[in-house]
N, C-alpha and C positions, 0 to 999 in steps of 0.2 A: 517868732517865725517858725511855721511848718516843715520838720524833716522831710526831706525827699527820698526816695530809696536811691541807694548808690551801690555800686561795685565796690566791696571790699576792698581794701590798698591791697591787703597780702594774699587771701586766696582767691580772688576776684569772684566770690559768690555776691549775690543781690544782697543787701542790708535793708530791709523794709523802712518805711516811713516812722515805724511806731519803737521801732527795734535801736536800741544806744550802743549795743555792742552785735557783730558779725554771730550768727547761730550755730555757722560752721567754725569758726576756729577762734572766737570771743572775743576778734582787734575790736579798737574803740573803732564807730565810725569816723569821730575826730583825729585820727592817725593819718599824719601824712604818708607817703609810702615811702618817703625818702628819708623819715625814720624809722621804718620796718626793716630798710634793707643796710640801717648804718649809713647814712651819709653824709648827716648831721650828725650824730653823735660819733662818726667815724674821726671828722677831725679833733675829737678832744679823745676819744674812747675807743673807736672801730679802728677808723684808717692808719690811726699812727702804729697800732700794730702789726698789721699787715702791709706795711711799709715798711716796718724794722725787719720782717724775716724776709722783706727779697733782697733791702739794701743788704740786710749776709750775705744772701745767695750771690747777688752782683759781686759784693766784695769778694767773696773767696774765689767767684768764677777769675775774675782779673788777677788775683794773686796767683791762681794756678795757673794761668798762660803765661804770666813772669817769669813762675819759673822754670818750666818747658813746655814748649809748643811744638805741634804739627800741624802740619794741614792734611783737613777731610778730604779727600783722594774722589767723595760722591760730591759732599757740598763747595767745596772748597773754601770753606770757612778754616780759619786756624782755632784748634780744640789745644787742651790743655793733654799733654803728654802721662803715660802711667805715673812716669817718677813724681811728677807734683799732683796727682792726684794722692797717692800712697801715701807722701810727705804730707799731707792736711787731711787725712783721714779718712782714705777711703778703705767699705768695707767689706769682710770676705773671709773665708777660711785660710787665705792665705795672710793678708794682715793681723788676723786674731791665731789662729795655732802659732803658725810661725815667729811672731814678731810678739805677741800677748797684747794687740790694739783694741780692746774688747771696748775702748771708746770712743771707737769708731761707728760702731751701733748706731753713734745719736751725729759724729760729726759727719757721717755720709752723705746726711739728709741736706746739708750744706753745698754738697758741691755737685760737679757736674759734668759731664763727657764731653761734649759740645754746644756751640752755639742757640741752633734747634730746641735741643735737648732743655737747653734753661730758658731759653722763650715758650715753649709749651708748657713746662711746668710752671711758671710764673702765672703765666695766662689763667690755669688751672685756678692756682691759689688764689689769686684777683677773684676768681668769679666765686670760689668756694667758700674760703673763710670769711667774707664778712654775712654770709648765710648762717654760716657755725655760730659766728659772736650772737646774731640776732636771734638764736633759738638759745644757746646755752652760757653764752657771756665772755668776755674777753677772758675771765679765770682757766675757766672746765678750756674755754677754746686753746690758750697756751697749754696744755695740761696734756690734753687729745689729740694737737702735731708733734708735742716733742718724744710723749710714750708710746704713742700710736706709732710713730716713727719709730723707735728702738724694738720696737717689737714684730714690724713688718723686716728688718733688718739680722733680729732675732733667729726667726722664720728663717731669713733667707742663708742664713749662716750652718742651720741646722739643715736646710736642703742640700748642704753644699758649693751655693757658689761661689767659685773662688775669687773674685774681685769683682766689686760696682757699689756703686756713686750716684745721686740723684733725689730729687725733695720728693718722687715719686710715693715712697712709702707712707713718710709724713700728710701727705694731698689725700693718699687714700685711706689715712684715718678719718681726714674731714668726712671722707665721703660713708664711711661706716658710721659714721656718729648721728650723718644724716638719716641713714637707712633705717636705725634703731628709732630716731624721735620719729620720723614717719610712719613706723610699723608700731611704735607706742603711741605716738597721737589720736592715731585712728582720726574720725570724718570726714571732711570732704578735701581739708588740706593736707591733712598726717597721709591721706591719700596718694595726694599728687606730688608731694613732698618725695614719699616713697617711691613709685613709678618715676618721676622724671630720673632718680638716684638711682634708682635702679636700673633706667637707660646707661648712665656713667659708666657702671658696672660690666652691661654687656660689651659696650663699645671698649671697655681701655682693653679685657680681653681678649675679643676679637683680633683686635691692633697687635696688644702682647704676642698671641700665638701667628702671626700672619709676616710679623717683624720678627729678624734675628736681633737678639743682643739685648731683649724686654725683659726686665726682671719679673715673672708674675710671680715668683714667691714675693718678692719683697712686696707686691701692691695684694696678694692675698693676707699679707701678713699682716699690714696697714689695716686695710679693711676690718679686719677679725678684731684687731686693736681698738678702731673706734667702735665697734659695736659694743662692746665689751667695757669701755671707759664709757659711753655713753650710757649704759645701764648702771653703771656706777655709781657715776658722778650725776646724773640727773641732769633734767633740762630746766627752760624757764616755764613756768605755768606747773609744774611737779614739784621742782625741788629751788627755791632761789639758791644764789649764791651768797657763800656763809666765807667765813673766818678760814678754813680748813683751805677752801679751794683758792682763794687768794695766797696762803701759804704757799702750797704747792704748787704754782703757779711762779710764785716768786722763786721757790726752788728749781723750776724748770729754767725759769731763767740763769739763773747762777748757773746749774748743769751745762747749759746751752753753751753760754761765752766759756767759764772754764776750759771746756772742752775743745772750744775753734781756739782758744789763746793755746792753750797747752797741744794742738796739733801743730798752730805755725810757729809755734817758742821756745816749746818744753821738748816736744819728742825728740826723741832719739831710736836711730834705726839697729 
């Protein structure tokens, strides 16, 4: 039977009659889209990991209201108090000079000020990481929110601020990782890959400086982080994933829980 041209699943350019793979970004025409964007292979590959990092998120959000709460005075939501944020890792030049929490960097990314605050950022990571998985792999993708994160946190340590909490940094390595494969892709997807990201970029800013209380160190710190890991580590169609990245990966994991076990178990103030 005769091909027909069709819309690409992933950059929605025309695929000709004659044409087996897309010209603009090489998907097979036979790719469903709902394995382009993880949906299928999310339940055995994509989803469950981006599942595991908001159940953290969820958990520590609950644990920190356990152990002090207030209510939002604008939302009237009940947010989690300084003490139980401090107490599970949050971080800052006052948690790291003063107390030496310097791993708090990664457990920050964990927690969360209020209510809002972990349903935007959640929302964020929904829509962002199973993009990341699909260009650079569930590996490089663990690899790019946990260091991306310690290093937008980095940043924001070296700015000075003295306390904050939030998966913000981590969100916005996805989003530098993105900006790198679409500024390296090039054609007609690496294109709009790039611009749509680079929407992301104007808006969290915007937001950042318009809102009090926006960390933009820690989400330029993020940013710089994925771009940075992203030229590293390589994407799919550049570089596949080897032996190394699955290591470190697995070590990002170990780092990860180590870290939330030893803020709710271990530390001491």
């Amino acid at each position: 039977m005769e091909n027909r041209a069709v819309l690409c699943p992933r950059c929605r350019q025309i695929i000709g009659s004659e044409e087996s793979v897309c010209s603009s970004c090489g998907t097979s025409r036979s790719n469903h889209w709902w394995k382009l964007i993880g949906i299928t292979r999310g339940a055995s590959e994509t989803v469950w990991l981006v599942r595991a990092i908001i159940t953290l998120n969820i958990i520590y959000f609950a644990i920190s209201i356990l152990l002090s709460t207030k209510v939002d005075s604008l939302s009237g939501f009940v947010t989690p108090g300084k003490n139980s944020l401090f107490m599970l890792g949050a971080s800052g030049t006052i948690p790291i000079d003063k107390y030496g929490r310097f791993w708090s960097l990664l457990t920050a990314n964990y927690l969360h000020a209020g209510t809002l605050h972990l349903v935007f950022n959640l929302m964020a990571l929904r829509q962002l990481a199973p993009w990341v998985i699909a260009e650079y792999g569930n590996s490089r993708m663990a690899i790019i929110y946990t260091f991306g994160g310690i290093l937008g946190y980095f940043i924001s340590y070296i700015a000075g601020i003295p306390f904050t909490v939030g998966a913000s940094a981590a969100i916005c390595s996805l989003i530098g990782s993105l900006l790198y494969f679409g500024k390296s892709r090039g054609g007609v997807y690496g294109r709009s890959v790039y611009k749509e990201v680079g929407g992301w970029v104007v808006s969290l800013f915007i937001f950042g400086f318009i809102f009090p209380g926006i960390n933009n160190w820690a989400h330029g710190g993020g940013i710089l982080g994925g771009i940075m890991l992203g030229f590293i580590l390589g994407y799919n169609g550049k570089k596949n994933e080897g032996v190394l990245h699955h290591i470190l990966a697995i070590f990002s994991f170990i780092l990860t829980v180590g870290a939330l076990l030893w803020a709710l178990f271990g530390s001491r103030i």
